[in-house]
N, C-alpha and C positions, 0 to 999 in steps of 0.2 A: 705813603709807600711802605712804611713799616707794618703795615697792617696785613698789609698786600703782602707782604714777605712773609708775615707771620701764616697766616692764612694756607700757602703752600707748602710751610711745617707741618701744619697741624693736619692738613689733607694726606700730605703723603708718609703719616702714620698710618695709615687707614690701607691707602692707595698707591701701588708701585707706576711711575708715569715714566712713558721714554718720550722725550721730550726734543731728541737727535742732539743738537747742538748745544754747547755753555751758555745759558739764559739766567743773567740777572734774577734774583728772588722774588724782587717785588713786579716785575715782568710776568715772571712762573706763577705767580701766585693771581693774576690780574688774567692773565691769560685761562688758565683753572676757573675761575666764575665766571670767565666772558661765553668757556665752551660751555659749561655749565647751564647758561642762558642759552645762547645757541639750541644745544641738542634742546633745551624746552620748549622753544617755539618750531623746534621741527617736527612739533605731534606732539609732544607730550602731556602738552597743558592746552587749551581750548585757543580758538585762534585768534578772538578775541586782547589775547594776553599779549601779545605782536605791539598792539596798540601803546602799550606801557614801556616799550623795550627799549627803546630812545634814550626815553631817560635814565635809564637806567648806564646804557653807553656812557652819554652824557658825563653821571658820574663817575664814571670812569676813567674817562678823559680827564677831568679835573682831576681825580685822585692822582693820575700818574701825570701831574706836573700842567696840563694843556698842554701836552710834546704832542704833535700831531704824529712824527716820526716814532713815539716811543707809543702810542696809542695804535697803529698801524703794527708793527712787528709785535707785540699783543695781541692784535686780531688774527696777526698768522701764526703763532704761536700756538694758537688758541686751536686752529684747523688743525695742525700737526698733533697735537698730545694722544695719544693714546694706551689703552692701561697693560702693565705687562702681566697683572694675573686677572682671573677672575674674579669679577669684586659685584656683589649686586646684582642686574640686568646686565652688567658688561660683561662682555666676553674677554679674554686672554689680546689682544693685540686693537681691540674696537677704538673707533675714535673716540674721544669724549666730547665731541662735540655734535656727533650725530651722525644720522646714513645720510644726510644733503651732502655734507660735508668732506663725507667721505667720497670725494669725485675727482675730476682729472685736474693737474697743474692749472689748465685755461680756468676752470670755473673757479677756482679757489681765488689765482689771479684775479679775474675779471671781479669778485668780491672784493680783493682787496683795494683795485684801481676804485672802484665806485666810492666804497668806504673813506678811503683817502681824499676822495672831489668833494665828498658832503662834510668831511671834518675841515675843510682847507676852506668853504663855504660860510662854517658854523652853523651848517642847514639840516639842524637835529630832525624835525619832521622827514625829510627826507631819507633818512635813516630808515625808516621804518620800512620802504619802498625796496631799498637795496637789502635788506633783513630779511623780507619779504620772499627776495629771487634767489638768495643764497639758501635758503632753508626749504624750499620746494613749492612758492606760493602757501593761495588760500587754500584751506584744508578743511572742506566744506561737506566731506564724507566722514569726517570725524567724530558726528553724533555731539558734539557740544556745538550747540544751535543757539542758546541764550549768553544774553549779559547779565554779567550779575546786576541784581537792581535792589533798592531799599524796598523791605517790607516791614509792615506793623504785625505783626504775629501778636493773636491776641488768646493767650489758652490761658482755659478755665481751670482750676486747679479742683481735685475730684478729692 
């Protein structure tokens, strides 16, 4: 958790976040990489990358204690943030968590109920599924079509 605290210092030198409500450090800061991940599997990175996302939760869950309840208000947390200036690609009020994200109380809800059934489960595969719904599906016009795969590159040196 301390990490996770530190983590939301060091961002928001950078970054001004309204965050609405008093949120714990190490929460703010867990919530901060969770949208972080989010917005990159809502397009940003190849859709492939979804596949990896689990565990990545995962440890997350772990870092903040296995509290299914404090892992959960982290994932809403994590919908809510958004930046108050312009920073980067963000605009002045944007989510940090992405345009899926940014959608009505029901969907955020219905994210958060799912997320809760698969942590209360310990049914991390299934993560992936509700990751999946919450970030806008597969993203199959995205022009990233391959996995990365091992190659032997063999160059002749001239």
């Amino acid at each position: 958790p301390s990490i996770l605290a530190g983590s939301i210092s060091a961002l928001s030198a950078h970054i001004q976040l309204n965050c609405g409500n008093e949120v714990p450090a190490e929460v703010l800061g867990a919530a901060a990489i969770s949208a972080s991940i989010l917005r990159a599997i809502s397009g940003a990175t190849p859709p492939w990358v979804v596949e990896d996302t689990p565990v990545l939760f995962k440890s997350m869950y772990v870092a903040l204690g296995s509290n299914p309840d404090l892992f959960i208000q982290t994932l809403g947390v994590s919908t809510k943030l958004e930046t108050m200036t312009a920073v980067g690609g963000l605009r002045a009020g944007e989510k940090l968590s992405g345009r899926y994200l940014d959608a009505s109380d029901s969907h955020i809800n219905s994210f958060l109920s799912k997320a809760s059934e698969t942590v209360a489960k310990n049914d991390w595969k299934k993560m992936k599924v509700v990751l999946k719904s919450a970030t806008g599906g597969k993203k199959k016009e995205s022009g990233f079509n391959l996995k990365p795969h091992y190659c032997n590159w063999e160059c002749e040196r001239v």
